[in-house]
PLY file of the C-alpha trace (Angstrom):
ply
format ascii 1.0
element vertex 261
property float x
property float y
property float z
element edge 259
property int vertex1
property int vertex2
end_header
-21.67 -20.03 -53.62
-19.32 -17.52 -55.62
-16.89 -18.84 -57.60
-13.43 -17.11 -57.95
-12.02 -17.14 -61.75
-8.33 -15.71 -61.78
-5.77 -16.41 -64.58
-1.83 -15.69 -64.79
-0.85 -14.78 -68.33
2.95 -14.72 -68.44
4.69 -14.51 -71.81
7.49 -16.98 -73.19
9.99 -15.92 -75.69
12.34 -18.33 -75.35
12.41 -21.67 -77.66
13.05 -23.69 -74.46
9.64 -23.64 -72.67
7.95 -25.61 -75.78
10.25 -28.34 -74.96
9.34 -28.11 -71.16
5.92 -28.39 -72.99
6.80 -31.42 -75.34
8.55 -33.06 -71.74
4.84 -32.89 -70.10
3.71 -34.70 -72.95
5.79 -37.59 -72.43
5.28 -37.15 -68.48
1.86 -36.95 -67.62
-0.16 -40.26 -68.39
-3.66 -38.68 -67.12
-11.03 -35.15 -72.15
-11.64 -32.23 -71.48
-13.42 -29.38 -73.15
-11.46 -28.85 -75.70
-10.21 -24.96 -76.23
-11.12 -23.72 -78.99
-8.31 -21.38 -80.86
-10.17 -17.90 -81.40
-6.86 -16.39 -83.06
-6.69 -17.69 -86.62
-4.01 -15.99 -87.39
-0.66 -17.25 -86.50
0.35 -16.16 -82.81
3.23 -13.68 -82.28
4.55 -15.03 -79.18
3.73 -18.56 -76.64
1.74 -18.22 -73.95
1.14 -20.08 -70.50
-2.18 -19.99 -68.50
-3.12 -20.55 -65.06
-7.21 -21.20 -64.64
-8.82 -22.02 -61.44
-12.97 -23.01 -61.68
-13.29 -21.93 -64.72
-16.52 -23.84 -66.03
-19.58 -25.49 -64.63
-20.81 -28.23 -66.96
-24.41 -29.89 -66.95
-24.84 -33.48 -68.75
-27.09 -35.45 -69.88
-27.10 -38.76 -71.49
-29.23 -41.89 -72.87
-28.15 -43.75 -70.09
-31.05 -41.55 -68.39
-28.00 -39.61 -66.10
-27.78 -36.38 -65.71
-24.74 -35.00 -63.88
-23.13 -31.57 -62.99
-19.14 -30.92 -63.59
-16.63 -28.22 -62.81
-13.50 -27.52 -64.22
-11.64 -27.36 -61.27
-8.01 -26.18 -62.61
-6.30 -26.06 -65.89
-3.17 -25.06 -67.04
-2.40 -23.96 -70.59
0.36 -23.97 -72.73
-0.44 -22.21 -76.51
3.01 -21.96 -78.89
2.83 -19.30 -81.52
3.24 -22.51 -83.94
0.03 -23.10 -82.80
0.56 -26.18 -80.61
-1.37 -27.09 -77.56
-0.93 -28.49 -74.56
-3.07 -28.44 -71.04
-3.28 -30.13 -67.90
-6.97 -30.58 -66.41
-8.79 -31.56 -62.92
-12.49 -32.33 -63.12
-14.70 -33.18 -60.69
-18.64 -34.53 -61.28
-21.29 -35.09 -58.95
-24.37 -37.13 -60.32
-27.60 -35.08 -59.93
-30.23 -37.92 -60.84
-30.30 -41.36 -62.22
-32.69 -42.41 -64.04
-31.69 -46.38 -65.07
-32.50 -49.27 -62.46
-29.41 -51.23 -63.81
-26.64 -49.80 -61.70
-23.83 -51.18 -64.03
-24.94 -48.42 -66.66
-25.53 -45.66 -63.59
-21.27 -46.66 -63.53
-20.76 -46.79 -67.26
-22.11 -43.21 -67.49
-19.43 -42.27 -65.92
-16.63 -44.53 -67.29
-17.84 -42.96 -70.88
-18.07 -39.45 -70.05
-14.63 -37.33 -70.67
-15.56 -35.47 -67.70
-16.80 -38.23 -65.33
-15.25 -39.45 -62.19
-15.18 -38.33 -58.61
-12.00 -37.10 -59.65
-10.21 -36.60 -63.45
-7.07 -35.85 -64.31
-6.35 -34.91 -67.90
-3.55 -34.03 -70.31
-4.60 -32.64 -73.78
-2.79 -31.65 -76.83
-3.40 -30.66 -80.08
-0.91 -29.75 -83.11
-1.99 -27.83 -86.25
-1.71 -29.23 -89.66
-3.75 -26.53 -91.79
-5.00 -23.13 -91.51
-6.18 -20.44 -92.85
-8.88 -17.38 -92.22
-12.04 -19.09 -90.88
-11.21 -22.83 -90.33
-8.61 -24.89 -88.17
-7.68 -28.37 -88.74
-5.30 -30.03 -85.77
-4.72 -33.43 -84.60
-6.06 -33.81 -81.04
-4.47 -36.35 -78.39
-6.49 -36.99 -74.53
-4.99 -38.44 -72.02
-6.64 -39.03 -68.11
-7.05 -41.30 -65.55
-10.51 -40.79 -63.63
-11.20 -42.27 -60.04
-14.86 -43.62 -60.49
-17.44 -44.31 -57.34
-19.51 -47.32 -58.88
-22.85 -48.98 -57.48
-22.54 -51.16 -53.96
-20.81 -54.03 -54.39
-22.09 -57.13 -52.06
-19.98 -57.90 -48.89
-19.02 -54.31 -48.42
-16.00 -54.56 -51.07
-14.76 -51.01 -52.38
-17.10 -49.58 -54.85
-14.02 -47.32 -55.98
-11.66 -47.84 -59.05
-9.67 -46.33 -61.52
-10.30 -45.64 -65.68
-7.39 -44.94 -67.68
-8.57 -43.55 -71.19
-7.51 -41.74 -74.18
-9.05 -40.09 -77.23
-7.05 -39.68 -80.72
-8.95 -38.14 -83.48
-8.55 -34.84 -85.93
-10.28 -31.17 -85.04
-12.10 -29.26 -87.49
-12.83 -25.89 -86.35
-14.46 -23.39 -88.08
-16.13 -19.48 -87.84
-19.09 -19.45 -88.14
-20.22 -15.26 -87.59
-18.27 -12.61 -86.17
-19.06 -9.25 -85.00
-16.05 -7.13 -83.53
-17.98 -4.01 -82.56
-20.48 -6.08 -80.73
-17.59 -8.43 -79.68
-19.43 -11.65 -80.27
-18.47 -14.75 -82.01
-20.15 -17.99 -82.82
-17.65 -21.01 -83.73
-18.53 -24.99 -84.49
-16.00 -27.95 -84.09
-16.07 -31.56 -84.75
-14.05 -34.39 -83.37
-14.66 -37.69 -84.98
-11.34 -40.03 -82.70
-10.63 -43.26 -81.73
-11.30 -44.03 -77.81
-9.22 -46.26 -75.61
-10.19 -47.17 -71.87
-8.26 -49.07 -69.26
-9.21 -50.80 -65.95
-8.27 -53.88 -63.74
-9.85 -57.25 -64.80
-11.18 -57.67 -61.23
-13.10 -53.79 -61.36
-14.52 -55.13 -64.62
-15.44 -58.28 -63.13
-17.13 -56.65 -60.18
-19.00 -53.67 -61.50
-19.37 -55.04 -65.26
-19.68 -58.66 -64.50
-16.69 -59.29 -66.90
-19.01 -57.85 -70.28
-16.14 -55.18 -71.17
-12.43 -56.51 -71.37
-9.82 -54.86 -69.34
-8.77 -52.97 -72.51
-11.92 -51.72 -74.06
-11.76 -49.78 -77.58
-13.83 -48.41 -79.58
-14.87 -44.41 -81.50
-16.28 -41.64 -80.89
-17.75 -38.41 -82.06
-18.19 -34.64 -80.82
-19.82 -31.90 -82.45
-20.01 -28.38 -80.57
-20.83 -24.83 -80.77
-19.14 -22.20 -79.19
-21.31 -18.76 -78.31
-19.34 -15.81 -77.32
-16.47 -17.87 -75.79
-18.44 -18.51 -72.97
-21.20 -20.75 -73.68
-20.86 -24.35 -75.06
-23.15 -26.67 -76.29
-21.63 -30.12 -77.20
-23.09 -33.51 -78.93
-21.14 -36.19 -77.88
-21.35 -39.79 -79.04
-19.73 -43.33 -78.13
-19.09 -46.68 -78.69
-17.29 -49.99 -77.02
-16.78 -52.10 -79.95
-14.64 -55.17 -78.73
-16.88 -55.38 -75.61
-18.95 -59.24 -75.27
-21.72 -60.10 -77.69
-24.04 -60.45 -74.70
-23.28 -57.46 -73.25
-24.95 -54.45 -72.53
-22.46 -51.93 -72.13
-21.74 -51.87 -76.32
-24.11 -49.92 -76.73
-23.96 -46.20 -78.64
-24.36 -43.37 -75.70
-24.76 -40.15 -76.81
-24.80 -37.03 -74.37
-25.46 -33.61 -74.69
-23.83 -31.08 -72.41
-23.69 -27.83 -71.66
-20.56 -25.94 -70.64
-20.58 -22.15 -68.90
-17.41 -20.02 -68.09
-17.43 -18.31 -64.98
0 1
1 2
2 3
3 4
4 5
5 6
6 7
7 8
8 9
9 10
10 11
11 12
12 13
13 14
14 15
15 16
16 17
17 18
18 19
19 20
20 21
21 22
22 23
23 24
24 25
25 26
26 27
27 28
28 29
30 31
31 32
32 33
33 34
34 35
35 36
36 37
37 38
38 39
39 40
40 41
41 42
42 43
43 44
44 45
45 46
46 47
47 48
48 49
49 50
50 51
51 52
52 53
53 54
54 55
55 56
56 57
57 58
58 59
59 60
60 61
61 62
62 63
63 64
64 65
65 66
66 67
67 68
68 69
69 70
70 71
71 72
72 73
73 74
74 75
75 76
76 77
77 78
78 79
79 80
80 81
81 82
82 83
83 84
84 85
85 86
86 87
87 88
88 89
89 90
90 91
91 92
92 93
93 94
94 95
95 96
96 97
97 98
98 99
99 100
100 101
101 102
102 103
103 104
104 105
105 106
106 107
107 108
108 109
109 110
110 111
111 112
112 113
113 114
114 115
115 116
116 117
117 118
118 119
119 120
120 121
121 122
122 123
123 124
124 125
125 126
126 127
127 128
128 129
129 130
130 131
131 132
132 133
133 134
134 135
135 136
136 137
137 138
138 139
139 140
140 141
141 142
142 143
143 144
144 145
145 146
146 147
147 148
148 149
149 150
150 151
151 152
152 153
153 154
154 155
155 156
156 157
157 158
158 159
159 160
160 161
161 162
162 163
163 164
164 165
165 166
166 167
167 168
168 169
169 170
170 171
171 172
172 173
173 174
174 175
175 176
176 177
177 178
178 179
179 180
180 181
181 182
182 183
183 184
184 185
185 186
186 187
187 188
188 189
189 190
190 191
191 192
192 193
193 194
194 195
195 196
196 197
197 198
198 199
199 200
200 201
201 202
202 203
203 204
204 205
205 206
206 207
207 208
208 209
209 210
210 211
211 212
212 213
213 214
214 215
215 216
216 217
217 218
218 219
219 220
220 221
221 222
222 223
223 224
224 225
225 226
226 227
227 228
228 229
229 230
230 231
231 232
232 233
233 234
234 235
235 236
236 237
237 238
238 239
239 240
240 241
241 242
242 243
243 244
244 245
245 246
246 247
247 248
248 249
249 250
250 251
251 252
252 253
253 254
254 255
255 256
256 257
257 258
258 259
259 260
């Protein structure tokens, strides 16, 4: 299958579009890769983005589930103050799974950013130092994620919904550069604070009531970026308020790999 990459750079020099941009914010109530800023310098003018299929994304986690991903559209909004601010669909398709307890076959997907038959998600990120190699910016998720869980007895709907949201502080940093070859090599971290959201009777039914309805807890996500095409990202996770019997408080790390088309 070929996949069509096309993107619609239009350029914004009027003050008004970054409160269209601020608006969205306050609209959408939908993680995501998150973009990395390759101009360190301050930008001369905003800019908004249109990206269709952009990246396929393998996963794998401790939860023994491995799982393929596309980035299925984005669009991008990048102020020359160096604000952020992006829309994303996801979709993820489970390639193996590797645990007999189908609760944690669902929780993979509950915990991953990307998971979810379907995943809407708003992203933004506003800078609060910078200067020639590193970024520092304070990072704000948003999604809502339609999840397919494990059969449910008496043929009840093995569908529901997972509200979430990530709040933490970006580091990014250069690593090597080399214009004439035109290759770069960047690293990030994302240490944040994760929220999650579902119905009490979806917890009930696919978690037999072991994670509350709002589950909280941290997380932490450490990537490289090759060439601004590959990535390689460790992420890591923890419920904290979930019951002391329960096996979904577990830490669940995952390693992916992202490639742009």
């Amino acid at each position: 299958m070929n996949f069509i990459s096309y993107k619609i750079f239009v350029i914004f020099k009027k003050k008004s579009f970054w409160l269209f941009g601020f608006s969205l914010l306050t609209w959408i109530t939908s993680a995501q890769l998150l973009e990395i800023d390759y101009s360190l310098e301050k930008k001369e003018e905003s800019s908004f983005r249109v990206h269709v299929i952009r990246y396929g994304i393998v996963g794998v986690s401790n939860l023994q589930h491995i799982d393929f991903s596309v980035e299925a559209l984005k669009l991008r909004f990048d102020s020359k103050k160096g604000s952020h601010f992006s829309f994303s669909v996801y979709g993820t398709q489970t390639l193996w799974r590797g645990n007999k307890i189908d609760g944690l076959n669902t929780f993979d997907f509950v915990m991953n950013p990307m998971g979810g038959t379907i995943n809407g998600n708003f992203f933004s990120s506003i800078s609060i130092d910078r200067n020639d190699t590193t970024i520092s910016k304070i990072g704000l998720s948003l999604g809502k994620k339609w999840v397919e869980g494990q059969p449910l007895p008496n043929f009840e709907n093995t569908r529901f919904f997972d509200n979430y949201g990530r709040l933490g502080i970006i580091h990014q940093r250069l690593l090597a550069e080399d214009p004439l070859q035109n290759t770069s090599l960047y690293f990030w971290g994302f240490p944040n604070l994760i929220v999650h959201h579902s119905s009490d009777s979806s917890r009930q039914s696919f978690f037999d009531g072991q994670i509350p309805a709002i589950a909280y807890g941290y997380g932490m996500e450490f990537g490289i970026d090759y060439n601004t095409q590959l990535k390689l990202i460790f992420l890591g996770q923890q419920i904290v308020n979930a019951s002391q019997e329960s096996i979904y408080g577990r830490f669940i790390a995952r390693l992916t790999l992202a490639y742009k088309f």
